[in-house]
N, C-alpha and C positions, 0 to 999 in steps of 0.2 A: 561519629555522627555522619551521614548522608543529606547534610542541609544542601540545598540549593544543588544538585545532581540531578540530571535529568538522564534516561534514557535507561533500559533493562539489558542488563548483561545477558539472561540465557544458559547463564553458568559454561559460556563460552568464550574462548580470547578474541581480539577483535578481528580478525580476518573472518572467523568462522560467524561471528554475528553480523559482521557487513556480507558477507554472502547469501546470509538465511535469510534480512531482510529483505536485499534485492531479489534474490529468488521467491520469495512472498510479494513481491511487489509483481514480478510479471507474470506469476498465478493469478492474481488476480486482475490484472489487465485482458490476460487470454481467456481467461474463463467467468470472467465479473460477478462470479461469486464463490468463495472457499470458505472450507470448515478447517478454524485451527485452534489455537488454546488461545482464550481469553485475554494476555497478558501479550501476548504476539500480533492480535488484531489491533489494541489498544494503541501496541508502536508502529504500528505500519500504517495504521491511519490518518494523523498527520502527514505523513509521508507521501502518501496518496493522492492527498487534498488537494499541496503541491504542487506537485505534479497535473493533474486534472487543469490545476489555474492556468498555470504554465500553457496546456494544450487549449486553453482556450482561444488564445491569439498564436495565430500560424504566423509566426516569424523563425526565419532561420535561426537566432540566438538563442530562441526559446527550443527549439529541436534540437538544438546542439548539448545544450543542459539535461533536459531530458533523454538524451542519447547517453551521455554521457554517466547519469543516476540509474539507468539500465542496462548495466553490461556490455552498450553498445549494441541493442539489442533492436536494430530495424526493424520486424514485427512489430514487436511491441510500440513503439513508437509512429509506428503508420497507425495503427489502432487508435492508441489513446489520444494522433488528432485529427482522424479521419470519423473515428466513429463518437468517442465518449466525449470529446473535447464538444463537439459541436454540439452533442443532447443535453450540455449544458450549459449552454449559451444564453446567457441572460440571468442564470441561477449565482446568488451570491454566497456560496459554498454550502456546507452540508451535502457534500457527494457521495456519502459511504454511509452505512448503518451499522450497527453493530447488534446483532440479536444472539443473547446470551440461552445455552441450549442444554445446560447442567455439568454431570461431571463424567469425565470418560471410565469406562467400567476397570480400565489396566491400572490405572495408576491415580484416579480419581482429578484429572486436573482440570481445571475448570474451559469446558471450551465453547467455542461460538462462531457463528458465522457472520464474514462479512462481507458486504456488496453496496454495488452502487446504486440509486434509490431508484432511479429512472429506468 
């Protein structure tokens, strides 16, 4: 049974799933909007949300965290509290959408796009 288990393997071990989320995570900080499969927007949005709250108050400990959920990844982090942090400033979450776009023609799996609303 999978009672109370949260979170999608990927049909991957965990280094290779903690790299594809992070790697989905600053696709979509750099580019604020990607096309992926259904079940991968679902878990990185939480993640995202986050993060985005996080960048909404510029404090060092908060930069530090989110440095740190990003590879270390100083772009990306100028970013999300230079630009995206402050466009939602005032906003009490729902930062992401998820708009579901059918089934991919390779292997039929369900995919969708997701972005930040503003």
């Amino acid at each position: 049974m999978n009672h109370h288990k949260t979170g999608r393997k990927f049909g991957r071990e965990k280094n290779a799933r903690v790299a594809l989320v992070r790697g989905l995570l600053l696709s979509l900080i750099e580019h604020e909007s990607i096309v992926t499969t259904e079940a991968k927007a679902k878990e990185i949005r939480p993640r995202i949300e986050k993060l985005v709250t996080r960048a909404k108050e510029n404090t060092l400990a908060n930069k530090r965290i989110v440095l740190s959920r990003l590879y270390n990844s100083t772009k990306a982090t100028r970013k999300l509290f230079a630009d995206i942090g402050k466009r939602f400033d005032g906003v009490q979450g729902g930062y992401t959408r998820i708009i579901k776009l059918g089934r991919r023609t390779g292997d039929a799996s369900k995919m969708a796009v997701i972005e930040f609303t503003k």
